[in-house]
C-alpha positions as CSV (number, residue, x, y, z in Angstrom):
1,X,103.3,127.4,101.9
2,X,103.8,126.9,98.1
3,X,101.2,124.7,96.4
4,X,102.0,122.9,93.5
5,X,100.5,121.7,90.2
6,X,101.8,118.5,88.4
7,X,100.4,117.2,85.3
8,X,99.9,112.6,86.2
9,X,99.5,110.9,83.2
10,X,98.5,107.6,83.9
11,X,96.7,103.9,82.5
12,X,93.3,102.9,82.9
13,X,90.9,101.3,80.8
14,X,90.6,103.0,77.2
15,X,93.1,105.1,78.5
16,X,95.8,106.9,78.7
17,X,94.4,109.7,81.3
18,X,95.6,112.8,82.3
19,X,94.7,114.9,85.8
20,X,96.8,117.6,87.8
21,X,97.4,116.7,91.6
22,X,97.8,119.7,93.7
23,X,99.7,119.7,96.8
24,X,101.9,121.8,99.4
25,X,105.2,121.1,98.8
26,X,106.5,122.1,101.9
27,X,105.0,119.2,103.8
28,X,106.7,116.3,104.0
29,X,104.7,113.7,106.0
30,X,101.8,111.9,103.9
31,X,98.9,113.2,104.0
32,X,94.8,112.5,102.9
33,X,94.5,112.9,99.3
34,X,90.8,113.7,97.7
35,X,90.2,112.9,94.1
36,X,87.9,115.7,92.3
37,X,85.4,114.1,89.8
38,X,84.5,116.9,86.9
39,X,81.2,118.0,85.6
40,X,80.1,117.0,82.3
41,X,83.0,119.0,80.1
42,X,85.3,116.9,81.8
43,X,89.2,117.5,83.5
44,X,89.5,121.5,83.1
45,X,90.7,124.2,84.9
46,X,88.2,124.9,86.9
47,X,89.0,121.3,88.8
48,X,92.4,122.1,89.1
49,X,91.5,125.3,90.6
50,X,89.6,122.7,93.2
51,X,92.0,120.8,93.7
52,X,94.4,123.5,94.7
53,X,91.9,124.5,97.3
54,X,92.1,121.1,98.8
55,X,96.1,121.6,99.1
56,X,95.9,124.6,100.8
57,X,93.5,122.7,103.2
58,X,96.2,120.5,103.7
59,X,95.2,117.9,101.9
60,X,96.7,116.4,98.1
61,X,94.0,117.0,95.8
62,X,94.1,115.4,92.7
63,X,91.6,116.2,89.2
64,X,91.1,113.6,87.6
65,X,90.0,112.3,84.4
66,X,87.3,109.6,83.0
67,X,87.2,110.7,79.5
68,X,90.7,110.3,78.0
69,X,93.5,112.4,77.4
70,X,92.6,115.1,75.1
71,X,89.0,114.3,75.3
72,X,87.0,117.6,76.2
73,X,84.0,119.6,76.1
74,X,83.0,122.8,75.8
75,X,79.2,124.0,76.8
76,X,76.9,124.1,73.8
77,X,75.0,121.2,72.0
78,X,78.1,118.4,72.1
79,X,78.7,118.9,75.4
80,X,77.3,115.5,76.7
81,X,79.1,113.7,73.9
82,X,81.7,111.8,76.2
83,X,79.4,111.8,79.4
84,X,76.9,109.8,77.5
85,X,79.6,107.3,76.7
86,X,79.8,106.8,80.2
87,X,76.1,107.0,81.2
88,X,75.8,104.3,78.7
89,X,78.5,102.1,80.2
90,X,78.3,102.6,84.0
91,X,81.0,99.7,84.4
92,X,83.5,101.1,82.2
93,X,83.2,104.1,84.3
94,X,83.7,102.6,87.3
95,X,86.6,101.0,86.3
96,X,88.0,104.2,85.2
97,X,87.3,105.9,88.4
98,X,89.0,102.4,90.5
99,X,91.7,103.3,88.0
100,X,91.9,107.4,89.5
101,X,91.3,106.4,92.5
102,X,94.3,103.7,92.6
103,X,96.6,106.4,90.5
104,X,95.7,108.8,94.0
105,X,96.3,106.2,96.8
106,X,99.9,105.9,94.6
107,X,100.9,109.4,95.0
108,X,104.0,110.0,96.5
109,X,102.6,112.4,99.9
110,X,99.2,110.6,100.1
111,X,98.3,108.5,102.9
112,X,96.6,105.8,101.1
113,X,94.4,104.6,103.8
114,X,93.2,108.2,104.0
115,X,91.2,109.2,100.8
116,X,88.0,111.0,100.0
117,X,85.9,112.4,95.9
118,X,84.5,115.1,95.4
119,X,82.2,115.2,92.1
120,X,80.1,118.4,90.5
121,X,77.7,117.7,88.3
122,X,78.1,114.2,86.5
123,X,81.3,114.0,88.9
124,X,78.8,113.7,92.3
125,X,77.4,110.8,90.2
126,X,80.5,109.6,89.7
127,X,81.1,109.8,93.7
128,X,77.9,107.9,94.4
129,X,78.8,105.1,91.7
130,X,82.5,104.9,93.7
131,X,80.5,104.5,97.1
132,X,77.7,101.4,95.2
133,X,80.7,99.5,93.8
134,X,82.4,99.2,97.1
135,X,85.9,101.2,95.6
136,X,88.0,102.0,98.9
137,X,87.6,105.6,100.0
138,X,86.5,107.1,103.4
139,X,84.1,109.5,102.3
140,X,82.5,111.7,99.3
141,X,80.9,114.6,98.3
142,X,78.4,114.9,95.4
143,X,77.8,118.8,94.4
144,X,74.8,119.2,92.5
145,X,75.0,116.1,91.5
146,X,72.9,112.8,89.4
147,X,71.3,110.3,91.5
148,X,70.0,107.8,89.1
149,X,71.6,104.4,90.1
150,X,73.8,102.2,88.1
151,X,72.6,98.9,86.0
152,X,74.9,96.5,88.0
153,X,74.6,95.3,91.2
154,X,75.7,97.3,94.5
155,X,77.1,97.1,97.7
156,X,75.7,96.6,101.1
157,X,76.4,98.0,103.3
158,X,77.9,101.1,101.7
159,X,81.3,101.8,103.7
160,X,82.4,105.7,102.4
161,X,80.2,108.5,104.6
162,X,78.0,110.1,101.9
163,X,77.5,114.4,102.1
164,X,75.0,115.2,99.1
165,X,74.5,119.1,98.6
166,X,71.7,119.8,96.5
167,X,69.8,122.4,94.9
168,X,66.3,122.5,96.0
169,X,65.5,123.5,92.6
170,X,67.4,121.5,90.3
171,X,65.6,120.1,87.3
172,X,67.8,117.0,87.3
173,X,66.9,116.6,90.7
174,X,63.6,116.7,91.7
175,X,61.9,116.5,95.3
176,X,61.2,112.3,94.3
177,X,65.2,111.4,93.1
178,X,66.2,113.1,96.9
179,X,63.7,110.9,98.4
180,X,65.1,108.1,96.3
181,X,68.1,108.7,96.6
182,X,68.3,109.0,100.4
183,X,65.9,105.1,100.6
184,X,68.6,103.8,98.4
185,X,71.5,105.3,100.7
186,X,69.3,103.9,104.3
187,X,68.7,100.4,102.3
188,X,72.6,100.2,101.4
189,X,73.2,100.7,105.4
190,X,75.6,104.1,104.1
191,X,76.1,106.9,106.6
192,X,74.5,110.1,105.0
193,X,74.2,113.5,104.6
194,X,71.8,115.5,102.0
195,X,72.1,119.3,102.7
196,X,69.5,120.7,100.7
197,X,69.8,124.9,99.4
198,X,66.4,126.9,98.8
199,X,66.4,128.7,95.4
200,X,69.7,127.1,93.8
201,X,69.5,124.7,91.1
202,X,71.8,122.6,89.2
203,X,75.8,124.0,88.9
204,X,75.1,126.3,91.7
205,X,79.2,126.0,92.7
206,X,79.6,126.9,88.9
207,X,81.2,130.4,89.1
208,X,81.4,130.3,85.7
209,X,77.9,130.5,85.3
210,X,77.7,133.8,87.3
211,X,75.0,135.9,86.0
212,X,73.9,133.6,83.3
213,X,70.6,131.8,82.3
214,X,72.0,128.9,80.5
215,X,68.7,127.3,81.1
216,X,65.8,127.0,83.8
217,X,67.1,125.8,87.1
218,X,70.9,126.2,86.1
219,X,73.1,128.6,87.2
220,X,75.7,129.7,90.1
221,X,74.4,130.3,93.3
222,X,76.8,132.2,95.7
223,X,74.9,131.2,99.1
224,X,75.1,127.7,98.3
225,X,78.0,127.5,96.9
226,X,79.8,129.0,100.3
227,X,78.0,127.0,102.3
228,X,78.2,124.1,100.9
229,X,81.7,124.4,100.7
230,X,82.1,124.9,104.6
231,X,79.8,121.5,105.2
232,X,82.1,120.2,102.8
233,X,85.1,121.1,104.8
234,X,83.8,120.2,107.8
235,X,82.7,116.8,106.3
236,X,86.2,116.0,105.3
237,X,87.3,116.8,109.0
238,X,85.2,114.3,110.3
239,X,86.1,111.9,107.8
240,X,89.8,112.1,108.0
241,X,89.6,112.3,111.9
């Protein structure tokens, strides 16, 4: 097996973008492609390193981008300042993710008919929002993610399977969102999961965060962040079945 990185730089609107697809190069046959969504620094290393993960499953994995090429964050007080151009233009950024999406299914070893997201962060918002505006994907996982619904109007029924893992104890995420979140997922008809992790909070797959207090309710948690990964895996096996 030899997994391989390669830099797609591709159009979208108030592009260009730029992602890394990861995939094993000694596999011929198409095969299912997930897109990863980032957190709220955007297209990094960290979802390459994802990505990579998802080629040694066997699948292509592709990080992708919804800021713009070049447009990055680093954690501190700016680090919202491209995710809030998105939060404040939930269209735009589902037409960037159609736009991902679209530059996966065109991958050379994908099996277009056989695609899946995973988001962290901002990025399982940015699942959900792919699953409301009825974009063409089997299933998605949202990671510790947002669940505050989009200000244009949504599909019914939702076609993707749906696999939320939460923090029990993440601020941005409190007991009522779940609850709302799951009545909005039941309303949409969607077939759902929410796997819900005692004493994690927000970013708990965040390895980064290891051993740091960046505020209450945020950091890496190793427990869920295994676990979720395996319901993760095991997700995707159904969903690619």
């Amino acid at each position: 097996m030899a997994i391989v990185r390669q830099t797609l730089v591709y159009d979208g609107p108030g592009g260009p973008f730029e992602g890394v697809i990861a995939y094993d190069d000694e596999v011929e046959a198409a095969r299912p492609g997930v897109m990863v969504v980032p957190n709220v620094l955007g297209q990094k290393e960290a979802d390459n390193v994802h990505a990579e993960n998802l080629a040694k499953l066997g699948y292509v994995g592709f990080a992708c981008d919804v800021y713009g090429q070049g447009k990055r964050t680093t954690r501190g007080p700016d680090q919202g300042k491209y995710m809030n151009e998105m939060q404040a233009d939930r269209g735009l950024l589902r037409d960037r993710l159609a736009a991902s999406l679209a530059t996966l299914k065109g991958f050379a070893f994908v099996d277009s008919a056989k695609t899946a997201a995973f988001g962290y962060c901002f990025g399982g918002k940015c699942v959900l929002d792919m699953a409301r505006a009825g974009l063409d994907f089997l299933g998605g996982v949202s990671f510790h993610g947002v669940y505050d619904r989009p200000d244009y109007a949504t599909v019914t029924p939702i076609r993707p399977k749906l696999l939320v893992c939460h923090g029990w104890d993440d601020p941005i995420g409190p007991p009522e969102a779940v609850v709302a979140l799951g009545k909005e997922l039941t309303d949409g008809g969607a077939d759902w999961q929410i796997h819900a992790y005692g004493g994690a909070g927000h970013a708990f797959t965040d390895v980064e965060l290891k051993g740091k207090t960046i505020a209450p309710g945020v950091g890496y948690d190793e427990k869920a962040d295994r676990r979720s990964w395996e319901a993760a895996k095991d997700f995707l096996a159904e969903v690619f079945e």
